[in-house]
C-alpha positions as CSV (number, residue, x, y, z in Angstrom):
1,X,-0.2,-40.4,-1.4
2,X,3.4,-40.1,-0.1
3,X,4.9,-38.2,2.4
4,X,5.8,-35.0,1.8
5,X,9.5,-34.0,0.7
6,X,11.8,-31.6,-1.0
7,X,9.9,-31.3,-4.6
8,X,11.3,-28.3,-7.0
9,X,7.5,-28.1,-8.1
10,X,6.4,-26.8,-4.6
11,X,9.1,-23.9,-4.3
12,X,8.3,-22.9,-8.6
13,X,4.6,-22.7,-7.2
14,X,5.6,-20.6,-4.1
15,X,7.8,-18.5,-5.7
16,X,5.4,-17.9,-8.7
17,X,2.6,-17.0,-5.8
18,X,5.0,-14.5,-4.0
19,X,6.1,-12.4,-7.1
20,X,2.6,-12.0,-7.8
21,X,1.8,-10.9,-3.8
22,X,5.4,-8.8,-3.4
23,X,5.0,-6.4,-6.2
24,X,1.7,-5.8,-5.1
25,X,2.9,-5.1,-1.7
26,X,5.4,-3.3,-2.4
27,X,2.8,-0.8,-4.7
28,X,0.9,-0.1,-2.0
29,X,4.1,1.0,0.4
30,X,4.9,2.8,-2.3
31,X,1.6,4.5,-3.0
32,X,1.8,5.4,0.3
33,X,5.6,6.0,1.2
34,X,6.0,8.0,-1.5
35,X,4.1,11.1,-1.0
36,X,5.1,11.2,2.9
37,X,8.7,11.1,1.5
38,X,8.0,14.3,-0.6
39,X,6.1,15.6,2.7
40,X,9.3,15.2,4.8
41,X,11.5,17.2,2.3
42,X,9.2,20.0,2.1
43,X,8.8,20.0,6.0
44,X,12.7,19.7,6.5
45,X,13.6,22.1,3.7
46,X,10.5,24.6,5.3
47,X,11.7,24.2,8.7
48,X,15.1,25.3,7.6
49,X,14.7,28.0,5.4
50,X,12.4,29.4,8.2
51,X,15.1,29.8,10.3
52,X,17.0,31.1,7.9
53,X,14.8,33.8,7.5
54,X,14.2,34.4,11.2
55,X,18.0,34.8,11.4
56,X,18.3,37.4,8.4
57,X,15.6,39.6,9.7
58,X,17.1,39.9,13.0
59,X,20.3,41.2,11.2
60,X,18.0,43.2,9.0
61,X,16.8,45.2,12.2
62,X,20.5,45.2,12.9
63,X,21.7,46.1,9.5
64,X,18.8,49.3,9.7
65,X,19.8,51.1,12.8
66,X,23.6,50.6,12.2
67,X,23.0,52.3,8.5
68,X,21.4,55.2,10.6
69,X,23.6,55.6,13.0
70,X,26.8,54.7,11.1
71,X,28.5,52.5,13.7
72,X,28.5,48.9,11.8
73,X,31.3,47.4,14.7
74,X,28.5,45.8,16.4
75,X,26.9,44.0,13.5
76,X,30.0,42.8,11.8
77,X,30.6,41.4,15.0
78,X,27.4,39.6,15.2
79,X,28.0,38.7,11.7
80,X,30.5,36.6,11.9
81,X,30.2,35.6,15.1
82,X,27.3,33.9,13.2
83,X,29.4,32.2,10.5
84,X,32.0,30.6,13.5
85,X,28.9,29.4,16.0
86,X,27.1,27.9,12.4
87,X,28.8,28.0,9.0
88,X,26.2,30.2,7.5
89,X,28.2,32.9,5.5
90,X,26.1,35.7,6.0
91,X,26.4,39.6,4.5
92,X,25.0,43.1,4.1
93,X,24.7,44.3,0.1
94,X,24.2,48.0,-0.8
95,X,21.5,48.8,-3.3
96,X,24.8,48.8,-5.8
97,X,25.7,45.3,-5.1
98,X,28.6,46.2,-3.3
99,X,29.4,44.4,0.1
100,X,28.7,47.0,3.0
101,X,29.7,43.9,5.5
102,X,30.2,40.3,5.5
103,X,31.4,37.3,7.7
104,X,33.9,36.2,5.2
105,X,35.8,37.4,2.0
106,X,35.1,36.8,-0.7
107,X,31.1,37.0,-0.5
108,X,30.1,34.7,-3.7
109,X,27.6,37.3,-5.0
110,X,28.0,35.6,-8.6
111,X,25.5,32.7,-6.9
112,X,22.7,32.5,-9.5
113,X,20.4,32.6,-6.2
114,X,22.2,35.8,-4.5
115,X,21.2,37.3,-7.6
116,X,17.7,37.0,-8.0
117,X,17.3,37.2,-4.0
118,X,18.8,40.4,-4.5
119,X,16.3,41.7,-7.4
120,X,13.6,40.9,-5.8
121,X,14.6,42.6,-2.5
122,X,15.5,46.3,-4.1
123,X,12.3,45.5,-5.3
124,X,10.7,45.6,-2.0
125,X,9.9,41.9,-1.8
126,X,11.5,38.4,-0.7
127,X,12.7,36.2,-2.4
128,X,11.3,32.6,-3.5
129,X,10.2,30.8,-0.3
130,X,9.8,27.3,-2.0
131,X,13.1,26.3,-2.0
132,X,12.8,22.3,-1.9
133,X,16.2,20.7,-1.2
134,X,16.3,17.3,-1.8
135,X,19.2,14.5,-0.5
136,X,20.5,14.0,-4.5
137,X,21.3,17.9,-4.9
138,X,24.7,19.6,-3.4
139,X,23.0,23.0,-2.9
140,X,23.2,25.7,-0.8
141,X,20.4,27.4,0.9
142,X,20.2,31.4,-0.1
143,X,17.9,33.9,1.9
144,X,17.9,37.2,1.4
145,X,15.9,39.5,3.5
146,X,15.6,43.5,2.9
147,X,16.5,45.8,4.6
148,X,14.2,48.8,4.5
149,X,10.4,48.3,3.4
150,X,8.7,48.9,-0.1
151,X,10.8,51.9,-2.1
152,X,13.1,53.0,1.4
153,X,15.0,49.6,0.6
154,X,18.6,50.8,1.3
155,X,20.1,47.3,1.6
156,X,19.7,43.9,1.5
157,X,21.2,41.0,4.3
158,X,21.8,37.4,2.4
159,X,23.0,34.4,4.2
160,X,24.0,31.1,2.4
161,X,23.3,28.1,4.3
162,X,24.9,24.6,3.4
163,X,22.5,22.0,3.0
164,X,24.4,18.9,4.2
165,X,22.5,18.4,7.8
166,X,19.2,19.1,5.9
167,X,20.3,16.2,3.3
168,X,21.4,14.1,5.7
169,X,18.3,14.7,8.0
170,X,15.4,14.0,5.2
171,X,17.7,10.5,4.5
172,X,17.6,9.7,7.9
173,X,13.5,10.1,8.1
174,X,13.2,8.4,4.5
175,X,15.0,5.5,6.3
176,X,13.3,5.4,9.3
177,X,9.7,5.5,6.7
178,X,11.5,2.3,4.9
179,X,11.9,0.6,8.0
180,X,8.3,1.4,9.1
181,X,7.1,0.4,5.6
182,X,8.8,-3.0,5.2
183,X,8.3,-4.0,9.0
184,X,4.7,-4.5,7.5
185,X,5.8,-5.9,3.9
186,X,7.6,-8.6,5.4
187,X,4.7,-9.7,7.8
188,X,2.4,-10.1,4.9
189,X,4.8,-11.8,3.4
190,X,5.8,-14.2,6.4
191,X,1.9,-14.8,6.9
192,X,1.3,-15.2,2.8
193,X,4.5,-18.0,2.9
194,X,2.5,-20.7,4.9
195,X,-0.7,-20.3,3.6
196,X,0.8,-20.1,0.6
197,X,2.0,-24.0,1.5
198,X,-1.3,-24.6,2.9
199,X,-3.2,-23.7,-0.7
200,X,-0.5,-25.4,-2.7
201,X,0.1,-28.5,-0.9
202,X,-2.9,-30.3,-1.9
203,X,-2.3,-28.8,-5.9
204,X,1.1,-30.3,-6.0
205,X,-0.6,-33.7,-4.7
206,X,-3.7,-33.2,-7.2
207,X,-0.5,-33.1,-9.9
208,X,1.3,-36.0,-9.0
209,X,-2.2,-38.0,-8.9
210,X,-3.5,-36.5,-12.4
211,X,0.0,-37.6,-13.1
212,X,0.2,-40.7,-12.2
213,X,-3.3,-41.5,-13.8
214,X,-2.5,-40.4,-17.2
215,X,0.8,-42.8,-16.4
216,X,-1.8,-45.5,-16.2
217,X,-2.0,-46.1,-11.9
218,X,-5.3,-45.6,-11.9
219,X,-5.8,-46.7,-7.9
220,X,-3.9,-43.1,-7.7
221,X,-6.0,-40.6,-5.4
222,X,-6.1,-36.7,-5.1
223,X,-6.2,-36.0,-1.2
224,X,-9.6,-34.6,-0.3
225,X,-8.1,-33.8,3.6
226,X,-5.6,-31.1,3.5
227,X,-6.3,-26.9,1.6
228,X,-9.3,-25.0,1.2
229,X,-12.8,-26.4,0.7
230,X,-12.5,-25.5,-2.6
231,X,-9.7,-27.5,-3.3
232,X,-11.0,-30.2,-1.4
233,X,-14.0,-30.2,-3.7
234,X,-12.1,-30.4,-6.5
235,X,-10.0,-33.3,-5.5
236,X,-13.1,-35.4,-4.3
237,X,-14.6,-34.7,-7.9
238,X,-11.0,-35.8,-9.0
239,X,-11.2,-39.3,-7.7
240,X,-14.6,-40.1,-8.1
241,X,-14.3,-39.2,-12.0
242,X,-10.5,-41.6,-11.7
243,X,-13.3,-44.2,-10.2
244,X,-15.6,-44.1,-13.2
245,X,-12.7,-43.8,-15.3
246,X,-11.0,-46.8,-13.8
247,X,-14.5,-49.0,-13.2
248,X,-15.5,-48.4,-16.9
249,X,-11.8,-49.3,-18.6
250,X,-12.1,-52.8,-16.7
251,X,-15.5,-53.3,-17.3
252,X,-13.8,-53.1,-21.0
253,X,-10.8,-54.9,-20.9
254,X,-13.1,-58.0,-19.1
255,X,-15.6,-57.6,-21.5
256,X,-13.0,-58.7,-24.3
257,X,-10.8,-60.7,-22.5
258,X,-13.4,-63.1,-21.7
259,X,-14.8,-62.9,-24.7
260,X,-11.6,-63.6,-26.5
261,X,-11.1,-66.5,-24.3
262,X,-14.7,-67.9,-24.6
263,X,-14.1,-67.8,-27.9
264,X,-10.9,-69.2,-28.3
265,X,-11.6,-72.9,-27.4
266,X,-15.3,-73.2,-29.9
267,X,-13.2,-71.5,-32.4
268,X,-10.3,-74.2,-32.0
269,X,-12.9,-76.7,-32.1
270,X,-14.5,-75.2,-35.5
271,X,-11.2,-75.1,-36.9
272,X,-10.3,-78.9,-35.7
273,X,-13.5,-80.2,-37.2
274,X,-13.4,-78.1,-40.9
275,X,-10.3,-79.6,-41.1
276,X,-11.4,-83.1,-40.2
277,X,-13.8,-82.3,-43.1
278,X,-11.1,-82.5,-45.7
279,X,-11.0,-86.4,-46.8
280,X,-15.1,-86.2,-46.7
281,X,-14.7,-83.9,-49.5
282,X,-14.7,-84.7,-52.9
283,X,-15.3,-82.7,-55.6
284,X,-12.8,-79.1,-56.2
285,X,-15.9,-76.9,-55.3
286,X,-16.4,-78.2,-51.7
287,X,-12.2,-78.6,-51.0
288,X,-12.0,-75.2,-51.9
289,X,-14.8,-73.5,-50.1
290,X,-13.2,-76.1,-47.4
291,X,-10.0,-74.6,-47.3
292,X,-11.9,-70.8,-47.3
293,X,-13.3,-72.0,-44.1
294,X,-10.0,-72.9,-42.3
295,X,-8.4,-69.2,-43.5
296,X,-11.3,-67.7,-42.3
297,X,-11.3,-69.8,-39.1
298,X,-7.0,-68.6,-38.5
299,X,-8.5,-65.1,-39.7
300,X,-10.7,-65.2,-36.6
301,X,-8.0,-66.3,-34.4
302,X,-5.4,-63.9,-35.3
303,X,-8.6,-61.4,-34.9
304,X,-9.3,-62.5,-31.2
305,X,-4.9,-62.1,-30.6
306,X,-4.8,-58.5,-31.5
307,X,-8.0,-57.5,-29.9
308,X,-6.2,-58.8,-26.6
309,X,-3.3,-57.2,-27.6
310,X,-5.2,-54.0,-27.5
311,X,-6.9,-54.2,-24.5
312,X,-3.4,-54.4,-23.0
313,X,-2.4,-51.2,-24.2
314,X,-4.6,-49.2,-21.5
315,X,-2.7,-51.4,-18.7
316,X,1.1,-51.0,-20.2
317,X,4.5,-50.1,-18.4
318,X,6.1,-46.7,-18.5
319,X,8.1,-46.0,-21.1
320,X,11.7,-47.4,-19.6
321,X,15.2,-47.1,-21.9
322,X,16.9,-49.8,-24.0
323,X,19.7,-50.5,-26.4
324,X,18.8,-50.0,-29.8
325,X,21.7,-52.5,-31.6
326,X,21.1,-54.9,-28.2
327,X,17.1,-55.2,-29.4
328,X,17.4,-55.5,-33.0
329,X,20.1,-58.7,-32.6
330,X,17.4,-60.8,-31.1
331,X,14.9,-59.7,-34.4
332,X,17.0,-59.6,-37.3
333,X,17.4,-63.0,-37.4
334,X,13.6,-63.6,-37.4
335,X,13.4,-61.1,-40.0
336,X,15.4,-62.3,-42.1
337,X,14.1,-65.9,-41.9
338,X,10.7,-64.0,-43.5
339,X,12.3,-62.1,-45.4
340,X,13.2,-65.2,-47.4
341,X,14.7,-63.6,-51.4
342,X,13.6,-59.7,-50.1
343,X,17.3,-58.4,-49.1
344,X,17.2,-56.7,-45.4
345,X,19.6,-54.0,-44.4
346,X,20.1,-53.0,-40.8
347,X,22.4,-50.2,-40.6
348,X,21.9,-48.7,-36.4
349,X,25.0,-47.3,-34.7
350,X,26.2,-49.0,-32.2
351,X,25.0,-47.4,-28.6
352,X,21.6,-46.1,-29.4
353,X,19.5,-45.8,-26.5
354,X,15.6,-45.1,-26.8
355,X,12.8,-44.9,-24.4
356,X,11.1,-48.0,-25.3
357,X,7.4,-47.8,-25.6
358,X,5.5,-49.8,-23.4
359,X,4.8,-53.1,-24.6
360,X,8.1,-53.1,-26.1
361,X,9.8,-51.8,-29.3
362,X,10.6,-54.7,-30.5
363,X,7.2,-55.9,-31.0
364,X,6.7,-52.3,-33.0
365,X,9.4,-53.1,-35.5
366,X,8.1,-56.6,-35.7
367,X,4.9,-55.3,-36.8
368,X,6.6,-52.4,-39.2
369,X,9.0,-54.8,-41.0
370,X,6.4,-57.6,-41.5
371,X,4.1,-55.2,-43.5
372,X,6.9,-54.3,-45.5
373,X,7.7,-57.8,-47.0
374,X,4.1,-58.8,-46.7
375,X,2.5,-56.2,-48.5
376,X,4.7,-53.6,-50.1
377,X,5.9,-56.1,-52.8
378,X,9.5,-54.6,-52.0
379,X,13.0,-56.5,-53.1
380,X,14.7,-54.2,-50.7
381,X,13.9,-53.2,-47.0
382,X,16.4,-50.9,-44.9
383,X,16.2,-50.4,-41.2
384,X,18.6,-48.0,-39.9
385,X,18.1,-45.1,-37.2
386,X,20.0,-41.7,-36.3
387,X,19.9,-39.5,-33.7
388,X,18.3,-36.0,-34.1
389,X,18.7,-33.6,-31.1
390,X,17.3,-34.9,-27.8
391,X,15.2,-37.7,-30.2
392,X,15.7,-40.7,-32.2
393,X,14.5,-41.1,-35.8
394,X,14.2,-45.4,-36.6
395,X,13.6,-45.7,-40.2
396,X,12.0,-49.2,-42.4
397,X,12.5,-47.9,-45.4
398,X,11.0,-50.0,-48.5
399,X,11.0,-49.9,-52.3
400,X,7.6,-51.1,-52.7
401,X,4.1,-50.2,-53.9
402,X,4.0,-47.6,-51.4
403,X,1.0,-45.5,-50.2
404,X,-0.8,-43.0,-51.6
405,X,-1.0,-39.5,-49.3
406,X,-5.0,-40.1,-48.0
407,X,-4.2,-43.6,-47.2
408,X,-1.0,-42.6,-45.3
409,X,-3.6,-40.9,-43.0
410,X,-5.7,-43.2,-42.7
411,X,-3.1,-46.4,-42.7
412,X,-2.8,-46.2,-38.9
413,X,-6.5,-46.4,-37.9
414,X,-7.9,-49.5,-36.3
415,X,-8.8,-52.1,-38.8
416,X,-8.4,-49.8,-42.1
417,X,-6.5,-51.8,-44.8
418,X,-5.9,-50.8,-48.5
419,X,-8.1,-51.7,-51.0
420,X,-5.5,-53.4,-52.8
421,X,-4.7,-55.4,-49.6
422,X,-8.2,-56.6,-48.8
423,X,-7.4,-60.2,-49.5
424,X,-4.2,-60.5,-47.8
425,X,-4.2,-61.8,-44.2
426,X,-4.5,-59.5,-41.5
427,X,-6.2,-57.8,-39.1
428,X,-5.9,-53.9,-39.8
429,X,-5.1,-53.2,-36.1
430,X,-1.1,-53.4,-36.7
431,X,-0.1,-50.0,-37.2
432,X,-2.7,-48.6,-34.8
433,X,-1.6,-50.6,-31.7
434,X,2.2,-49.6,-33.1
435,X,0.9,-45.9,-33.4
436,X,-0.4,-46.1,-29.6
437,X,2.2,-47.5,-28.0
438,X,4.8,-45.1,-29.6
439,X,2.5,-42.5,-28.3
440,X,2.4,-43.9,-25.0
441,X,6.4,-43.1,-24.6
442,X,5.7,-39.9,-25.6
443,X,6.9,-40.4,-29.7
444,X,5.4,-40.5,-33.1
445,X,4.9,-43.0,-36.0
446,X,5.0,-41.2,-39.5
447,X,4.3,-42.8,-42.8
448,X,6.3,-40.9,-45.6
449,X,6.8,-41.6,-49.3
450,X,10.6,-42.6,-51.0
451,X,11.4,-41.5,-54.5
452,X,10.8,-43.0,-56.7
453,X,8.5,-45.3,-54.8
454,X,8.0,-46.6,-51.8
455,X,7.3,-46.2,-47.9
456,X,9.2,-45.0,-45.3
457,X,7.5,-45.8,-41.6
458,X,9.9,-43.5,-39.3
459,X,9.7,-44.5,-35.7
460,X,10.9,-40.8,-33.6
461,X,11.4,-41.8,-30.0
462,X,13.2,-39.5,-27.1
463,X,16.8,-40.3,-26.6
């Protein structure tokens, strides 16, 4: 195999590998970060409103000996000596809602909060103590303390806190938990990147060799060195099933090469000496089973030629790209020298270009336009091609006998012929070959039927 270099493949695979490892990372931070994020707001906004309330009784125990003793100097003093040192508004509410003292003017008793803080207090009881502030929410923090216990409440202290420190505080920790949480992600994913390479490497290699068999190297190998033992496993399995593979195709192709070729020369001499038979011969019953035994002789030949010719397809070129027009004005003229009376239209534009199957397109439309003035019985054959999308469509279009739909199926099997063409020379291995090599660059041979009769053999090849 070759050395290793920058392959698109390799970073699809990697990146395929790390969306499926990320996600689950970050799930589990998640599963985890999450509910200590919702633990640091309710410890922040706990911690807070604690000393919120610590604050508010103090000036409760205030509020209740200055309401004895009437002298209040001393705890509006204190009160908004408060709201200077920390921004908390804080104030003393009769039982009739009026303000008895405050820090500043006006108090905001319309505060939603205020209010219910202040039911519940001339009620003899606190207020809510969950109050959860979280970073997305411009609140303020209410407390409201009683002064007074159970039915003697006489007044009620309420402080309003801003909330921006607090805010600012739980998005500081949730940062710091982000930071502690990917710190980890990005290990796992700094250790999953190289073994990540280390797993895939020899999967990209397998590729290119399962590649590069099916393109017909078959001395290709997997590498059975570099991944896990797994993968190594599977690679040695690889190329000892490419060495069976490989052993048995030229155990075939020797097998009928040298049998063709042994052939060949006793099959010349049978043909030299039935035709040396001819002046020996002299009544019409012997010439004629004489000349039956030369066609059949030529018959066996042309047999022998095509079985080569097939054995050949298993060891063919890639597919490589040609000139469509440049082809076909080296076999038009050969076409239409058989032709002979049978009028032959070639209509391709000009700059076509085709993958050509291996063992040549030419040799395909050879084979299609032959059968068409040998056995469709046509006075008219049309070859012409156009493009369609990222394909080519080449057409030999005939107004012959045509083909019936079951033996359109069947026509390009190896050595089917029609019934009506059972005397005519040939091998039935035409359109098969034709039908593999076309497959082999990655196209399709169809047979289809003209109105009002006829056979249209369409050639669809990638542009």
């Amino acid at each position: 195999m070759g050395q290793d270099g920058p392959d698109p493949r390799r970073g699809v695979m990697l990146r395929r590998l790390l969306v499926l490892i990320v996600p689950l990372l970050v799930a589990l931070v998640a599963a985890l970060g999450v509910p200590l994020a919702f633990a640091v707001v309710q410890r922040e906004s706990q911690g807070t409103y604690l000393d919120r309330l610590g604050d508010a009784g103090r000036f409760a125990s205030l509020a209740e000996n200055a309401l004895a003793s009437g002298r209040r100097t001393a705890l509006r003093e204190e009160l908004e000596r408060y709201d200077r040192l920390y921004g908390i508004a804080a104030a003393l509410i009769g039982t009739d809602r009026s303000v008895i003292e405050s820090s500043r003017l006006p108090f905001p008793l319309t505060d939603p909060h205020v209010d219910a803080g202040l039911d519940a207090a001339f009620s003899g009881y606190r207020g809510d103590a969950d109050q959860t502030v979280w970073p997305w929410e411009d609140v303020d923090l209410v407390v409201v303390e009683p002064v007074g216990r159970d039915s003697e409440v006489v007044a009620a202290v309420v402080t309003i806190s801003p909330t921006d420190g607090l805010r600012q505080a739980v998005l500081g920790q949730w940062g710091l938990l982000a930071l502690i949480g990917l710190v980890p992600m990005l290990g796992v994913v700094a250790v999953a990147w190289p073994m990540s390479r280390w797993v895939l490497r020899p999967v990209r290699r397998l590729d290119d060799a399962t590649a590069a068999v099916a393109g017909g190297q078959l001395d290709a190998r997997a590498d059975e060195v570099d991944g896990p033992p797994e993968l190594r496993r599977l690679a040695a399995s690889f190329n000892a099933m490419v060495d069976v593979v490989g052993r048995a195709l030229r155990r075939q192709r020797a097998f009928v090469s040298d049998a063709s070729h042994q052939l060949r020369n006793p099959l010349a001499s049978l043909r030299l000496a039935v035709d040396n038979l001819a002046p020996h011969v002299s009544d019409e019953a012997g010439r004629e089973a004489q000349r039956i035994a030369v066609d059949e002789a030529e018959e066996m030949g042309r047999v022998l030629d095509t079985l080569l010719a097939a054995t050949r397809l298993d060891s063919a070129s890639a597919a490589e790209p040609v000139e469509v027009d440049v082809l076909l004005s080296t076999h038009v003229p050969g076409w239409r020298a058989l032709a002979g009376d049978t009028a032959l239209h070639v209509e391709v534009p000009a700059g076509l270009r085709v993958l050509e199957p291996p063992g040549g397109l030419g040799s395909v439309l050879d084979e299609l336009v032959g059968n068409a003035i040998r056995l469709s019985g046509a006075t008219s054959i049309r070859v012409w091609g156009e493009p369609n999308g990222d394909r080519v469509d080449l057409h030999v279009t005939d107004d012959g006998e045509g083909l019936a739909a079951e033996e359109r199926a069947l026509a390009v099997r190896r050595f089917w012929r029609a019934p009506k063409h059972q005397n005519t020379a040939g091998t039935g291995l035409g359109l098969a070959i034709c039908a593999e090599l076309i497959a082999g660059a990655g196209g399709e041979l169809r047979l289809l039927p003209v109105e009002p009769h006829g056979l249209d053999a369409v050639v669809t090849l990638s542009a």
